[in-house]
NUBARO-141283 format. One record per residue (C-alpha): chain; z, y, x. Coordinates in steps of 0.5 Angstrom, whole numbers, plus 2048, in hexadecimal, padded with zeros to 3 digits. Layout:
% NUBARO-141283
atom c=A zz=Z yy=Y xx=X
...
//
This chain:
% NUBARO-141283
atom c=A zz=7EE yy=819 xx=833
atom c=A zz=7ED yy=81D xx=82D
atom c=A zz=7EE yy=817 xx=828
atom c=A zz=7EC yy=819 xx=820
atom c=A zz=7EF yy=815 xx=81A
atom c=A zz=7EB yy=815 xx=814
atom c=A zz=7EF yy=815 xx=80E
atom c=A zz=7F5 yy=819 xx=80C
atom c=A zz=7F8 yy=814 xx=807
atom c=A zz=7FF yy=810 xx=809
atom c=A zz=7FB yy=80B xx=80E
atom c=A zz=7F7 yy=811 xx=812
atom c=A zz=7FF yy=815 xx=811
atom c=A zz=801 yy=80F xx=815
atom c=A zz=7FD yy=80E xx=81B
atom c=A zz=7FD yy=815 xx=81C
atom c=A zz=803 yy=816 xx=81C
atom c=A zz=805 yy=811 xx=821
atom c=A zz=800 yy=813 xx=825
atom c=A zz=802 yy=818 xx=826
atom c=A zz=809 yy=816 xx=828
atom c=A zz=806 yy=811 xx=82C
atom c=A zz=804 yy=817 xx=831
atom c=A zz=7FE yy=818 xx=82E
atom c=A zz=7FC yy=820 xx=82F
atom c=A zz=7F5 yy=821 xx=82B
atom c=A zz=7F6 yy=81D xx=825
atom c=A zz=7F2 yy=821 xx=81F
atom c=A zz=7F4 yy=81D xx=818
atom c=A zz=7ED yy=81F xx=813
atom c=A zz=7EC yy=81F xx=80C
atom c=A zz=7E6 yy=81F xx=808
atom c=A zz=7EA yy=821 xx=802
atom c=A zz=7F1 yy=824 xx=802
atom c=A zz=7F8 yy=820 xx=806
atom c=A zz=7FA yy=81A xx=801
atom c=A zz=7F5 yy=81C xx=7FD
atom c=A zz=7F1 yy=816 xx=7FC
atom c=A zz=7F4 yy=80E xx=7FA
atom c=A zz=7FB yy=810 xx=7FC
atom c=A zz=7FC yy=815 xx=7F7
atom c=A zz=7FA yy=810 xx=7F2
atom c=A zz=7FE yy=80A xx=7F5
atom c=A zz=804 yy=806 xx=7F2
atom c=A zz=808 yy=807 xx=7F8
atom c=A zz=80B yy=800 xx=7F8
atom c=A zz=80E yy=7FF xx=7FE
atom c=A zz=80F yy=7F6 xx=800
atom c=A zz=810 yy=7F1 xx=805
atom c=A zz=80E yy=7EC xx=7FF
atom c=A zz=807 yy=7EA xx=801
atom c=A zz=803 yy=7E2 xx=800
atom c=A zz=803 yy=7E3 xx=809
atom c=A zz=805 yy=7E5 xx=80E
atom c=A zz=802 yy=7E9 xx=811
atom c=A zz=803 yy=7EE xx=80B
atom c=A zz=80A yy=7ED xx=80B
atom c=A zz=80B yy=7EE xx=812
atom c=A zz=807 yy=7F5 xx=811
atom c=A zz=80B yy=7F6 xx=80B
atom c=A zz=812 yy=7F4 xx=80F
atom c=A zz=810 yy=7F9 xx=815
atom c=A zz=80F yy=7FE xx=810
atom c=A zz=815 yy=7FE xx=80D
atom c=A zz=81A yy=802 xx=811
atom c=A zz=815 yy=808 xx=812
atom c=A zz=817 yy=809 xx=80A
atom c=A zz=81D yy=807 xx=80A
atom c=A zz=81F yy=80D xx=80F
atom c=A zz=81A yy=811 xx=80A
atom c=A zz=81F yy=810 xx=805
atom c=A zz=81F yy=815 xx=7FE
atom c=A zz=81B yy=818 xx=7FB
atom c=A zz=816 yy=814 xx=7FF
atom c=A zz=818 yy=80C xx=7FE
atom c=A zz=81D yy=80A xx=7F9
atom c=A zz=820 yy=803 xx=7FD
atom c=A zz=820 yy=800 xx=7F5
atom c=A zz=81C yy=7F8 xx=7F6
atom c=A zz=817 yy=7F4 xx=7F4
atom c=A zz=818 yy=7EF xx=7EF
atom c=A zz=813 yy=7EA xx=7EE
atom c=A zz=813 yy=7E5 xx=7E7
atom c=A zz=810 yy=7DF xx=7E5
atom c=A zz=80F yy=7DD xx=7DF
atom c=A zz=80D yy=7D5 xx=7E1
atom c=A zz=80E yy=7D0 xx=7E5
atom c=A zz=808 yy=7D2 xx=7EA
atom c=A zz=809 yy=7D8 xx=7EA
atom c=A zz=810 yy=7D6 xx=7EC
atom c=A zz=80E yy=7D1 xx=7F1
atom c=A zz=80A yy=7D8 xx=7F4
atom c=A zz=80F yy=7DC xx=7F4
atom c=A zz=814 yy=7D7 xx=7F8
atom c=A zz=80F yy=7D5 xx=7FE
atom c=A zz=80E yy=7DD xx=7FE
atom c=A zz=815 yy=7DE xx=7FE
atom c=A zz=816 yy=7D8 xx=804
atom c=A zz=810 yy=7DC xx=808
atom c=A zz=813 yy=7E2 xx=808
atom c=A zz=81A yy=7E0 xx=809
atom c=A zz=818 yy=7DD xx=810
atom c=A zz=815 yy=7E4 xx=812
atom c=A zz=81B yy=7E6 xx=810
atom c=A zz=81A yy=7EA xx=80A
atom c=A zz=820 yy=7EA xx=806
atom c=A zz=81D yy=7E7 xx=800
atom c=A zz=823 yy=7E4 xx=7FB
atom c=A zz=822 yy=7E1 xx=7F4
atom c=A zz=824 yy=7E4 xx=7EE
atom c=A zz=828 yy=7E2 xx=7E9
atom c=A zz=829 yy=7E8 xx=7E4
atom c=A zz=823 yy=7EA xx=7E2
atom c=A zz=822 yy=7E6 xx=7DC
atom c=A zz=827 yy=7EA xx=7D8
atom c=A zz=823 yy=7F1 xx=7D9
atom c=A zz=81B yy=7EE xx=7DB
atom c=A zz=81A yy=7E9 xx=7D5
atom c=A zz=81C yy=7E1 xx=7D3
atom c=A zz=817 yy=7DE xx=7D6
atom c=A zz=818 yy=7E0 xx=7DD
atom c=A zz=819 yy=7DA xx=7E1
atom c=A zz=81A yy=7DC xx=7E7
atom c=A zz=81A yy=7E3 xx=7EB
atom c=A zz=81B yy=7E5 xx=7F3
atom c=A zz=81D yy=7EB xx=7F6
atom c=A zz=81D yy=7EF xx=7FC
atom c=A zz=821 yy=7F4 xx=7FB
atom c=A zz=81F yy=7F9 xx=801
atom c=A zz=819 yy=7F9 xx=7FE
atom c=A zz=818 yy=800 xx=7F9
atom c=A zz=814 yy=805 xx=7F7
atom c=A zz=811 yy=80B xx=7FA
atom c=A zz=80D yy=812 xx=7F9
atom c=A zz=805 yy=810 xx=7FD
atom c=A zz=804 yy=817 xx=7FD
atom c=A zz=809 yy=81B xx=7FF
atom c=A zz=80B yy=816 xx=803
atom c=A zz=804 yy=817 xx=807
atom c=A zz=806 yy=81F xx=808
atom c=A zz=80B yy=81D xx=80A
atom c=A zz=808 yy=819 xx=811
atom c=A zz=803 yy=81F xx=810
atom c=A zz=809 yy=824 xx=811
atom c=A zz=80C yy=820 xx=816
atom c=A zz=804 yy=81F xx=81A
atom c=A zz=803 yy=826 xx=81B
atom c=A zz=80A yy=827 xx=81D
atom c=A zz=809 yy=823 xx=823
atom c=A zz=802 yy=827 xx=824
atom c=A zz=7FD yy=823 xx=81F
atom c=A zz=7F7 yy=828 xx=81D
atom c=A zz=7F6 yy=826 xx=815
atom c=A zz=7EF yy=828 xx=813
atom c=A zz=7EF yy=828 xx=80C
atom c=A zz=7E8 yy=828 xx=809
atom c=A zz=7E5 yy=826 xx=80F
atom c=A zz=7E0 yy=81F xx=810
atom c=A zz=7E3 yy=81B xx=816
atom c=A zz=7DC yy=81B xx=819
atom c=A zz=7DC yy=823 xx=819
atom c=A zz=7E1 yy=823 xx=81F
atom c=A zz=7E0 yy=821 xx=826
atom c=A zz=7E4 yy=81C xx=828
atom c=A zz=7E4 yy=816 xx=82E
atom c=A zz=7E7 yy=811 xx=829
atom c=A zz=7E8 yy=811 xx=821
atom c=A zz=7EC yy=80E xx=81D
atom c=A zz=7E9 yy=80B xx=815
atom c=A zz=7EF yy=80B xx=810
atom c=A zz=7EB yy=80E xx=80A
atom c=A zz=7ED yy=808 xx=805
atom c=A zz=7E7 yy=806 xx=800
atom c=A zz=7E2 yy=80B xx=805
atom c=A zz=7E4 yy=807 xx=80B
atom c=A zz=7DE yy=803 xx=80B
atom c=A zz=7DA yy=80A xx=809
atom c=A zz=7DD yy=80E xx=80F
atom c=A zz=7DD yy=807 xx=814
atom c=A zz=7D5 yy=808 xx=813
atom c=A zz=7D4 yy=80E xx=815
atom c=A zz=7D7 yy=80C xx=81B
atom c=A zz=7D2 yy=804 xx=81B
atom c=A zz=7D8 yy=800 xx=819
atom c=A zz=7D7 yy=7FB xx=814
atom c=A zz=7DD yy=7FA xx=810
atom c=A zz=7DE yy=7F5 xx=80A
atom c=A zz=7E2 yy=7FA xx=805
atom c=A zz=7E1 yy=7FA xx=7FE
atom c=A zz=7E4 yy=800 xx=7F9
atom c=A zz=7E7 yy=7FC xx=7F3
atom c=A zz=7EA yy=802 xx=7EE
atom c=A zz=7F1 yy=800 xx=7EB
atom c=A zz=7F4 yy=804 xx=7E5
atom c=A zz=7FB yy=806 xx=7E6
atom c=A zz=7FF yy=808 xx=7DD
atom c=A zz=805 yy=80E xx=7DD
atom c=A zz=80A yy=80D xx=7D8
atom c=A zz=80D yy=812 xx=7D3
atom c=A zz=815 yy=813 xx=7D6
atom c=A zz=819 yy=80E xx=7D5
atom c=A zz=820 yy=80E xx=7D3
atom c=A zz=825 yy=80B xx=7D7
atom c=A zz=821 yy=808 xx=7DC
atom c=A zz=825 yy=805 xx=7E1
atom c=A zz=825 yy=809 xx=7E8
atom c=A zz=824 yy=803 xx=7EC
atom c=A zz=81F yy=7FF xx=7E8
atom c=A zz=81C yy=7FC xx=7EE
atom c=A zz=814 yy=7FA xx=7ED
atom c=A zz=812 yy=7F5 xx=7E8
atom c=A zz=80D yy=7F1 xx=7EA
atom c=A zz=80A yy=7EA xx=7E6
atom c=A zz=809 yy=7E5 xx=7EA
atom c=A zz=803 yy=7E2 xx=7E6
atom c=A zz=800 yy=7E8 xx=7E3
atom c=A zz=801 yy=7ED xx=7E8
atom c=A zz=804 yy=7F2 xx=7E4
atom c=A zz=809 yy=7F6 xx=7E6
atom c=A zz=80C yy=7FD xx=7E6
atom c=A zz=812 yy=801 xx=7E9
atom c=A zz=816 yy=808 xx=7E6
atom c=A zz=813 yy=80F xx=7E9
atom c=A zz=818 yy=815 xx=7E7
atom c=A zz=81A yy=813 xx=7DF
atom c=A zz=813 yy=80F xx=7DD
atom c=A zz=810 yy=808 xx=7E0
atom c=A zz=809 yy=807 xx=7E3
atom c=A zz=806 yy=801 xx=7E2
atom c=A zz=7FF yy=7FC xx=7E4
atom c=A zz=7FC yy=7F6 xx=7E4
atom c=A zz=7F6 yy=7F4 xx=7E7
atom c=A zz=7F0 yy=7F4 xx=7E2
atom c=A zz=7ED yy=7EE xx=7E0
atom c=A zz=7E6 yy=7F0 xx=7E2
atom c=A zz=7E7 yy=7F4 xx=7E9
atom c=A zz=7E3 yy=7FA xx=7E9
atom c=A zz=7E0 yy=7FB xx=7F0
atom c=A zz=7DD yy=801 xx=7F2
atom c=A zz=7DF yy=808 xx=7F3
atom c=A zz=7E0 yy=809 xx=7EC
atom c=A zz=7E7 yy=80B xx=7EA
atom c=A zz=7E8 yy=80C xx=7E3
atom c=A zz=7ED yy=80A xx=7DE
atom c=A zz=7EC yy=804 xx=7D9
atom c=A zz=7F0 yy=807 xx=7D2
atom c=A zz=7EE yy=800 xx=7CF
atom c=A zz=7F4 yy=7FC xx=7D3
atom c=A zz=7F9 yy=801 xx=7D1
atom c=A zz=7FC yy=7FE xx=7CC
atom c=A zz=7FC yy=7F7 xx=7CF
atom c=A zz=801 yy=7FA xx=7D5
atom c=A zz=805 yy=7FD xx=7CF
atom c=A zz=805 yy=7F7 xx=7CD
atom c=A zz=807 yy=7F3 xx=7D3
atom c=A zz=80B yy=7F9 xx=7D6
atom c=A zz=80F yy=7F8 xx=7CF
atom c=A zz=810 yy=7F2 xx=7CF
atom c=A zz=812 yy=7F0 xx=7D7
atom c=A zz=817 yy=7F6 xx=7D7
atom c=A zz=818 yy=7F7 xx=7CF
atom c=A zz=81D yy=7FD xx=7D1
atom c=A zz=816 yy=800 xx=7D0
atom c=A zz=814 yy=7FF xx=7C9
atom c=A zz=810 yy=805 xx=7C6
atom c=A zz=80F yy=808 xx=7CC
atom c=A zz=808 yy=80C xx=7CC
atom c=A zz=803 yy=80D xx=7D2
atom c=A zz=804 yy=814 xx=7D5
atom c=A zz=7FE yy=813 xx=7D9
atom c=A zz=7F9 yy=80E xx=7DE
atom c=A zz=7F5 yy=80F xx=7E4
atom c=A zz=7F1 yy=80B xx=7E8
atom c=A zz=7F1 yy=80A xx=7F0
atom c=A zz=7EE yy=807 xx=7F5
atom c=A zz=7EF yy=800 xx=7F9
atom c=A zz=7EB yy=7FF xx=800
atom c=A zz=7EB yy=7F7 xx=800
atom c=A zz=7E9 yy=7F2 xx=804
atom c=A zz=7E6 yy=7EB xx=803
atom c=A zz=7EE yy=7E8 xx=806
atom c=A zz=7F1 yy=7EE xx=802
atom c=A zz=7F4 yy=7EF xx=80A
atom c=A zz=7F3 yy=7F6 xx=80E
atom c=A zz=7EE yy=7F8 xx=814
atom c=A zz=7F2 yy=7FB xx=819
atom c=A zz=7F0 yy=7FC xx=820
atom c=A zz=7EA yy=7FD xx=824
atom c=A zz=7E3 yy=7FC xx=821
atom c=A zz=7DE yy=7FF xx=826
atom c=A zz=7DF yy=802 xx=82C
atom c=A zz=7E3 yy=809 xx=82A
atom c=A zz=7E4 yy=807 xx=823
atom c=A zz=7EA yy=804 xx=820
atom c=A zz=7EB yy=802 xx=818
atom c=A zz=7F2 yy=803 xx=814
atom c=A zz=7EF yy=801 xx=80D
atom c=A zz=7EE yy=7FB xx=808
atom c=A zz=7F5 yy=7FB xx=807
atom c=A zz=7F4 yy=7F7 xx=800
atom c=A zz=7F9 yy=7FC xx=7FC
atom c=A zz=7FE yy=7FB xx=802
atom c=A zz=7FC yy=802 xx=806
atom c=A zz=802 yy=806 xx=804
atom c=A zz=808 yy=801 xx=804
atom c=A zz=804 yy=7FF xx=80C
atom c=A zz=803 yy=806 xx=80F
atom c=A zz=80A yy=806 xx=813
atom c=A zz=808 yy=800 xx=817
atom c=A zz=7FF yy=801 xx=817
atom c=A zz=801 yy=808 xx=819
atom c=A zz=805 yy=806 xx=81F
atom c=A zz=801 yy=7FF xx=822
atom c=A zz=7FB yy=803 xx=821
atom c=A zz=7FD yy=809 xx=825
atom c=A zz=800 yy=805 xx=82B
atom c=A zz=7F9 yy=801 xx=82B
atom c=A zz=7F5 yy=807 xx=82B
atom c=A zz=7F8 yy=80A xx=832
atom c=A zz=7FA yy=803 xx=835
atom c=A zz=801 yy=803 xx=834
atom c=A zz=805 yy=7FC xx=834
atom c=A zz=805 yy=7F9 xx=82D
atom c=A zz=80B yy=7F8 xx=828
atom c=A zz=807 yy=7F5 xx=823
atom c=A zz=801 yy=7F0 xx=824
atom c=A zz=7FB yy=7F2 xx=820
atom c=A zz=7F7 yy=7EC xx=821
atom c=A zz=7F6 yy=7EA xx=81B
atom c=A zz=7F3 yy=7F0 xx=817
atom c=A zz=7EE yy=7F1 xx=81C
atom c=A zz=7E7 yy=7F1 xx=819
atom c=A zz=7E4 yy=7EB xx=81D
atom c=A zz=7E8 yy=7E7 xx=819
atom c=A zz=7E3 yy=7E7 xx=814
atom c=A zz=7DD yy=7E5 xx=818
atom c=A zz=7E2 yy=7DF xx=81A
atom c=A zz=7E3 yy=7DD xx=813
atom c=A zz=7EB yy=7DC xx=815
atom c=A zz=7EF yy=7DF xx=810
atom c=A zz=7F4 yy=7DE xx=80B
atom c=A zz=7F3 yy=7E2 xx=805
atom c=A zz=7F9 yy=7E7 xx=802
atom c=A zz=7FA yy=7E4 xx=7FB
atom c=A zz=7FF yy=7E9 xx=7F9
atom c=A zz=7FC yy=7EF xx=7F7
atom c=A zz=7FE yy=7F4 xx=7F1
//
């Protein structure tokens, strides 16, 4: 069975790669643009179990142990912090917390980030095997490891130019573009979200985990010597139109300043915009949508810290193999039987 995967960004790296070490011998991986060339390489490369359900979490928490053994330079085990600067969002992050402690997560509170992250910080929890990664080079890497096992990577090449007996749609944002070809109706929606780089920034600490604000969203992590930084607008921007705001760059200045005042007078060095492929519960669609047909996509913003657990579920679906991990919930019928819970923690 030749089995073709259309998207060559960290989920599509995934399936194939595990396809393929699953016993998959014709797997071809095509791109209509270039591997990890799409919302991969414009992503903030967070890597978390702390999610609103458990579904997330238990994609997140399967996933966890692939970049541990990836180790650096393409995961820095270096945490999630959430803060709370009011009773709710407090209350929010200690039912989240008991969650995600009973899925097994190790999530604890934190009692030092007031010192360092501001005084009206009333409350924050961690997860220290949380951290941060590189998407991109990352998605190589599964790429590389892919063709080892024998994947056939076909760049610039449409899915549906290659003969295959099955395919697999994981092209992010364009999922419900290339799923069309193929008479399949997804509910997918792109939603561009800008990411802001900051000049370097002296004596920033080599853990400074990624810092979230429970109410606001904001959030940023260290990359090298400078700090990347996002906070979802206050308008979602739908569509395909990726382009970079400049009016809400000195409101993140602000915010970053005072969250983090370590940073005051920092500058932006640069801003791009990318692409999330989202749902109406901000859950993904994995798994067979028509016969031949599976989806990896509308992952919410959530693809790359998931793609260990999508790729090797999905794979063992595809050639018939006992399950390790049960997809049920991220199946499209769901949507039809208007049964679902809505992911609430989406940065």
């Amino acid at each position: 069975m030749r089995i073709v995967v259309a998207g060559a960004g960290a989920i599509g790296a995934s399936v194939a790669y595990h396809l393929a070490l699953a016993g998959a011998r014709n797997v071809v991986l095509a791109d209509r643009g270039e591997v990890a060339g799409g919302s991969t390489a414009r992503a903030m490369g967070g890597v978390r179990q702390q999610f609103s359900s458990a579904p997330e979490v238990l994609l997140a928490q399967a996933s966890i142990r692939f970049f541990e053994e990836l180790g650096p330079p393409f995961f820095e085990q270096v945490g999630y912090l959430f803060l709370a600067t009011t009773e709710p969002g407090a209350e929010e992050l200690a039912a989240r917390m008991s969650l995600q402690r009973a899925l097994g997560v190790p999530v604890e509170r934190a009692e030092a980030p007031k010192c360092v992250f501001g005084g009206d910080v009333l409350a924050a929890v961690a997860c220290w095997s949380d951290g941060v990664a590189e998407p991109a080079a990352t998605a190589r890497e599964l790429v590389r490891r892919a063709v080892e096992v024998g994947v056939e990577v076909r760049p610039n090449t449409r899915a549906d130019q290659v003969e295959g007996d099955a395919v697999v749609i994981a092209c992010g944002p364009w999922s419900g573009e290339a799923a069309a070809g193929y008479g399949v109706q997804l509910p997918i929606r792109p939603l561009s979200r800008q990411l802001i780089e900051t000049d370097p920034v002296p004596g920033l600490p080599a853990r400074l985990p990624m810092v979230v604000e429970a109410e606001s969203g904001f959030h940023f992590r260290r990359r090298a010597d400078r700090l990347v930084l996002a906070m979802a607008d206050a308008v979602p921007r739908w569509g395909f139109e990726a382009t970079v705001d400049e009016s809400v760059l000195d409101d993140r200045l602000e915010r970053l300043a005072h969250r983090y005042p370590a940073t005051r007078g920092t500058r932006v060095a640069g801003s791009w915009a990318g692409l999330y492929d989202m749902t109406p519960d901000a859950h993904p669609i994995i798994g067979e949508v028509a016969p031949g047909v599976f989806a990896a996509c509308g992952f919410s913003g959530h693809g790359f810290m998931q793609s260990p657990a999508v790729g090797k579920a999905l794979a063992e679906e595809i050639l018939g193999l006992e399950p390790t991990f049960d997809l049920s919930p991220y199946r499209l019928a769901r949507f039809g039987d208007g049964a679902t819970v809505p992911e609430t923690v989406v940065l």
